[in-house]
N, C-alpha and C positions, 0 to 999 in steps of 0.2 A: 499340504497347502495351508498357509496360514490362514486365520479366520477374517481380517481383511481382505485378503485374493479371492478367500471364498465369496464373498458377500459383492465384491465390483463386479466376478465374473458371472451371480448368478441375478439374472435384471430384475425377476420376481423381488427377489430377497433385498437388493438393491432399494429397490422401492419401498417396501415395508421397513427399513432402517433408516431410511430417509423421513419417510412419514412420523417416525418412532421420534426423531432428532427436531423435526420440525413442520409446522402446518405447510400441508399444501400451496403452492404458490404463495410462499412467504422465503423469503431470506433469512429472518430472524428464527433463534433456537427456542424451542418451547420452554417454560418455568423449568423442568426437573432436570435440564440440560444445564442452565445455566447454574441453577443452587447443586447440584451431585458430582457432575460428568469435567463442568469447565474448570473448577478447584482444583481438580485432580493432574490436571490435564496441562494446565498454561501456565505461564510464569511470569510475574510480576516481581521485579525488584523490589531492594527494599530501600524503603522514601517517594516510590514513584506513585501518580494519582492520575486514574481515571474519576475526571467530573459527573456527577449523578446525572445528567441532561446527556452524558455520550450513546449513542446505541452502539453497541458490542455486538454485531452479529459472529458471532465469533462460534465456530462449532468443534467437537473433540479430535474430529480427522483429519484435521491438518494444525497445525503449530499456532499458535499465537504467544509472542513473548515480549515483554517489558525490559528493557534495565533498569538500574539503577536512579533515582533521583527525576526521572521524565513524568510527562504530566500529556495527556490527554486533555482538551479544554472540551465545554459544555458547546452540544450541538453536533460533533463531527462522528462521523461512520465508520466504524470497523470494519471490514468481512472478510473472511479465512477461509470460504466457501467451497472456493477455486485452488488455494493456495495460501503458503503459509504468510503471514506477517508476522515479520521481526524490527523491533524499536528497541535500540537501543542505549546508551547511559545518557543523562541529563538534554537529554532531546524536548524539546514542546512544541506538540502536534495542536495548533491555533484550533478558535473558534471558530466552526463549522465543515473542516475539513471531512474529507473522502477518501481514506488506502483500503483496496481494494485488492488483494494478494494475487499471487507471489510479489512480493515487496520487503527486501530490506532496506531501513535507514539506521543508517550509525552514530555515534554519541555525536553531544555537541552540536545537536543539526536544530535550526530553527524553519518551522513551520510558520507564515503568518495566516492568515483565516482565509477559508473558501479555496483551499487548495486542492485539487483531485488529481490522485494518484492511484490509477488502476493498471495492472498485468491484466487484463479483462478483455476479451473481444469476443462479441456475438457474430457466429455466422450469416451469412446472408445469402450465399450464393443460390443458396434454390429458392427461386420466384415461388414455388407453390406453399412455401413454409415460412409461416410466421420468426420473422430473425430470434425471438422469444425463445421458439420450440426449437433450433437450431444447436449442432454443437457448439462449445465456445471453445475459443485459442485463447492459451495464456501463454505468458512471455515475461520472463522476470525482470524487476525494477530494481535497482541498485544506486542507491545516495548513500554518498561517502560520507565520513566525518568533517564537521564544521560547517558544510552547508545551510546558508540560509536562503530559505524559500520565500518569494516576496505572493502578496496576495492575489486570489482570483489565480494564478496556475496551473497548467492543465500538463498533465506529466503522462507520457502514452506509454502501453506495453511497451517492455526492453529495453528502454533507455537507461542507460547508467551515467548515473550524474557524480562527477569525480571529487577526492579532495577540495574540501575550501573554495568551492564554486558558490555565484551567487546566479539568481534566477529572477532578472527583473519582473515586477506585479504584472499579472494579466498577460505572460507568456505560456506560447503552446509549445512543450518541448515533445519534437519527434525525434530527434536524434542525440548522440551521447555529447555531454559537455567534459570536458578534459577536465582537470585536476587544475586549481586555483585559476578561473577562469570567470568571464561574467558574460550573461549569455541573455538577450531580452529578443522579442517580439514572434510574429504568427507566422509562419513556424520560427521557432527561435533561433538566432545564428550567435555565435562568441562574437562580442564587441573590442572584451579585453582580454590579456593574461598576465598575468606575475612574470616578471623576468629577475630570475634570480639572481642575476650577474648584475644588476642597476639598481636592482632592490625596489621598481617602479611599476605597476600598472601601468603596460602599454596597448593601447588603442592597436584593434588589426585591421591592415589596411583593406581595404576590398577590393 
């Protein structure tokens, strides 16, 4: 048994390697995680910048990866807790944002600020248990290449948001957006799409 398998399947041990990676009722990884364990561990292209103001809860057992040339702005939240996050080539994740893993976004994709993108969900279904203490479901995120993300967007477990789609500001996407499409409001529906034969954003009818 690998010494990963050993350590999920045994809860004791589970917990002591938890405690080891980071305090108690914290998300974030202790000092000697992040200067030893994360170097080791994650990959950061090269040209790409994380801003000193970002919190990187980012921990060694699940993935966290950068491309090429992308840039993290100051204020926004990492965490790979649940799941891995992957960002890839000349991407910029805006001021203040939230990804929240399982989450890939691919090159070329603009973030603008206050954006939250979580694979995340807390339990809730037993009344007698704080949704906190509950198990969570995750559900992977997927934004294609060239997307831009407009501000204040709230992006839910599983949604895959396609090629060259745009996300009007202060939309809740619950559902998948096709591939060169533009998609706005609570919950978000496609307004427009690319027609390649007219070469025209066209308005869909409802």
């Amino acid at each position: 048994m690998a010494l990963v398998e050993k350590i999920k399947s045994n809860p004791r041990l589970k917990k002591l390697v938890l405690w080891m990676l980071m305090p108690k009722n914290q998300a974030r990884p202790r000092l000697w995680v992040k200067l030893f364990l994360n170097p080791f561990k994650h990959h950061k292209g090269k040209g790409s910048l994380i801003r000193r103001r970002t919190r990187m809860d980012v921990l060694p057992f699940n993935l966290f990866s950068m491309g090429a040339n992308s840039t993290i702005e100051d204020f926004a939240t990492v965490n790979n807790g649940v799941g891995p996050v992957v960002i890839g080539d000349r991407t910029r994740i805006g001021l203040g944002c939230v990804l929240i893993g399982p989450v890939t976004v691919g090159n070329d994709v603009m973030f603008a600020q206050n954006v939250v993108v979580s694979g995340l969900n807390h339990g809730y279904q037993d009344i007698n248990t704080p949704p906190s203490l509950q198990p969570v479901e995750t559900k992977p995120i997927s934004i294609g290449d060239e997307v831009w993300i407009g501000a204040n967007v709230v992006i839910t477990a599983g949604v895959t948001i396609g090629k060259h789609a745009v996300v009007a500001a202060g939309s809740v996407v619950t559902k998948d957006v096709p591939d060169f499409s533009i998609a706005a409001g609570n919950p978000a529906r496609i307004l427009k799409q690319y027609n390649s034969e007219t070469m025209q954003w066209e308005r869909i009818k409802s």
